[in-house]
C-alpha positions in Angstrom: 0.0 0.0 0.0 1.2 3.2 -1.2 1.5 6.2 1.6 0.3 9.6 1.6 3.2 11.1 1.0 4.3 8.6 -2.2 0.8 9.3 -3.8 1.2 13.3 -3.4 5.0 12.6 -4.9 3.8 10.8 -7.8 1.5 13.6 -8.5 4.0 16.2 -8.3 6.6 13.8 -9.8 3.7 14.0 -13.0 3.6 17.5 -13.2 7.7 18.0 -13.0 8.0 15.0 -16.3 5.8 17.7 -18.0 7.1 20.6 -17.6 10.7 19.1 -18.7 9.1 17.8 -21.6 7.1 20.6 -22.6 10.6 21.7 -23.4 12.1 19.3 -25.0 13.6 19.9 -28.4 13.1 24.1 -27.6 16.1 26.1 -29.4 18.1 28.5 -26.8 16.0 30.9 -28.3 13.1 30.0 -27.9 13.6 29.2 -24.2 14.4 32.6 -23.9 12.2 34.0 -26.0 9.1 35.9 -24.4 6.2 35.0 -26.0 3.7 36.1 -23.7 2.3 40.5 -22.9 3.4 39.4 -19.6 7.1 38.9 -20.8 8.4 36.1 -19.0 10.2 32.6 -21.4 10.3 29.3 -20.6 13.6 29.2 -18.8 12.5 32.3 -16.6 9.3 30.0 -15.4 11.1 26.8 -15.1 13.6 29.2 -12.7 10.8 30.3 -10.8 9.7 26.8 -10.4 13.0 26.0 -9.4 13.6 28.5 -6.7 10.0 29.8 -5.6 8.4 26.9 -5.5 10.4 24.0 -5.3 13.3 25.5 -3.0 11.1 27.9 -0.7 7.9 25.7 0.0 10.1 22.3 0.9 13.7 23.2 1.7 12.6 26.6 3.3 8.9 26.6 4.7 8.7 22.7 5.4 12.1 22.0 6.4 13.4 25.4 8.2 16.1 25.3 5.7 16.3 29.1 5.3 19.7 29.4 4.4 19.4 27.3 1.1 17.6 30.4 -0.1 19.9 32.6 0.8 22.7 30.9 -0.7 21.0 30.5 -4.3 21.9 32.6 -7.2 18.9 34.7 -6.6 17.8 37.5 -8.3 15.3 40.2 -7.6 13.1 38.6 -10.4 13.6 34.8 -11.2 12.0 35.3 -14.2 14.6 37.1 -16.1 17.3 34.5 -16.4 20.8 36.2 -17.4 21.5 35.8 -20.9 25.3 34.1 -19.6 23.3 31.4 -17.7 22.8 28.6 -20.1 19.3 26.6 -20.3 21.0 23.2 -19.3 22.1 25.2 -16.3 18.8 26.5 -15.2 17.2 22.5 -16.2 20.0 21.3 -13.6 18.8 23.9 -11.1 15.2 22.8 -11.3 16.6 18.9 -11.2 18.4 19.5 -8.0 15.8 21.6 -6.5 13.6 18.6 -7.2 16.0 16.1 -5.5 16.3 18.5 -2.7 12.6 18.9 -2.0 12.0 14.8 -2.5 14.5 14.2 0.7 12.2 16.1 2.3 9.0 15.3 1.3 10.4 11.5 2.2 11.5 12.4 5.4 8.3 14.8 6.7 5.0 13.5 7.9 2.4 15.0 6.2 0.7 16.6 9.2 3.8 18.4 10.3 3.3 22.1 11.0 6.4 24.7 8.6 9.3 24.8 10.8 9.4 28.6 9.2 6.7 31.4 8.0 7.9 34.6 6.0 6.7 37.1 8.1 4.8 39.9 6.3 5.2 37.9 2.8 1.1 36.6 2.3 -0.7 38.3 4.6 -3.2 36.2 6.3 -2.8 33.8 3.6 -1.3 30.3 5.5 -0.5 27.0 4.9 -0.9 25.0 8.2 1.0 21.2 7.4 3.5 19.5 4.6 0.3 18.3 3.2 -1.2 21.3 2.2 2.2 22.5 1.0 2.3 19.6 -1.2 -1.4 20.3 -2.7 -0.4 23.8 -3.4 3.1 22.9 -5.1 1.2 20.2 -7.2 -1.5 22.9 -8.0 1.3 25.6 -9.0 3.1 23.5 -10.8 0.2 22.1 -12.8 -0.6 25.2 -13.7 2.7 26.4 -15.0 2.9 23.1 -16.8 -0.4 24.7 -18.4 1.2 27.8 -19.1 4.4 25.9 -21.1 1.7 23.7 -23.2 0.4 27.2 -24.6 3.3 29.2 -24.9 5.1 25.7 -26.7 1.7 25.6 -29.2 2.5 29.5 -29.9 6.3 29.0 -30.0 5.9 26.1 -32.9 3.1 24.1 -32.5 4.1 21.1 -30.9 1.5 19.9 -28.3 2.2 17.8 -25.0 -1.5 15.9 -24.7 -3.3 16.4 -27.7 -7.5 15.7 -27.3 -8.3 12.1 -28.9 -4.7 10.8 -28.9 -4.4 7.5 -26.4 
């Protein structure tokens, strides 16, 4: 019997496989190219991903692991990704950020209260256990998986699930 906390995984897990592959076979570019009014690319979302969400929510909230924030090349917006940092670069930085948060995710019981809060950073907005930081990663990240399907259809096309395929 699977737990909790392997069933949550394997959702997220889902949601990580597509937004790697929403980019596969992307030019330089293209990952950098802003296709969107709101102006950010493909490598500035999968930075964010990296850093915002997979880095602050498990290593940082969950896990009280403030100083791997900190210690990140962080910018003031991690959606502009400097034109020297290359896209494998940024890939590896979401890929390590995911093996980072997974140690965690294995090691935390689901009902365990954030070791750490940013004060001042949501207002009364809260998240109250590892389980509902889990839901809201997997809900974030679904959504920016969403976001790469229709900015990869704009770019050239190419579609990740296409309606009536098996």
């Amino acid at each position: 019997m699977q737990t909790e906390a392997a069933t949550l995984l394997s959702y997220l897990d889902g949601q990580r496989r597509h937004i790697i592959g929403a980019l596969e076979g992307l030019s330089d570019k293209d990952l950098r190219r802003p296709v969107l009014p709101s102006g950010w690319s493909c490598l500035g979302l999968v930075n964010h991903l990296a850093l915002d969400v997979e880095r602050f929510w498990f290593n940082a909230v969950i896990a009280g692991q403030t100083s791997v924030i900190e210690a990140l090349p962080h910018t003031e917006n991690v959606w502009n990704v400097d034109p020297s940092v290359s896209p494998e670069d940024i890939l590896n930085r979401y890929r390590t950020s995911i093996d980072a948060t997974n140690t965690v995710i294995r090691e935390t019981p689901m009902d365990t209260p954030p070791a750490w809060w940013p004060a001042n950073k949501f207002g009364s907005f809260r998240l109250h256990t590892a389980r509902e930081i889990m839901l809201h990663v997997i809900t974030e990240t679904a959504c920016h998986a969403g976001h790469l399907d229709a900015v990869r259809e704009l770019i050239d096309g190419k579609q990740w699930m296409v309606h009536g395929e098996a």
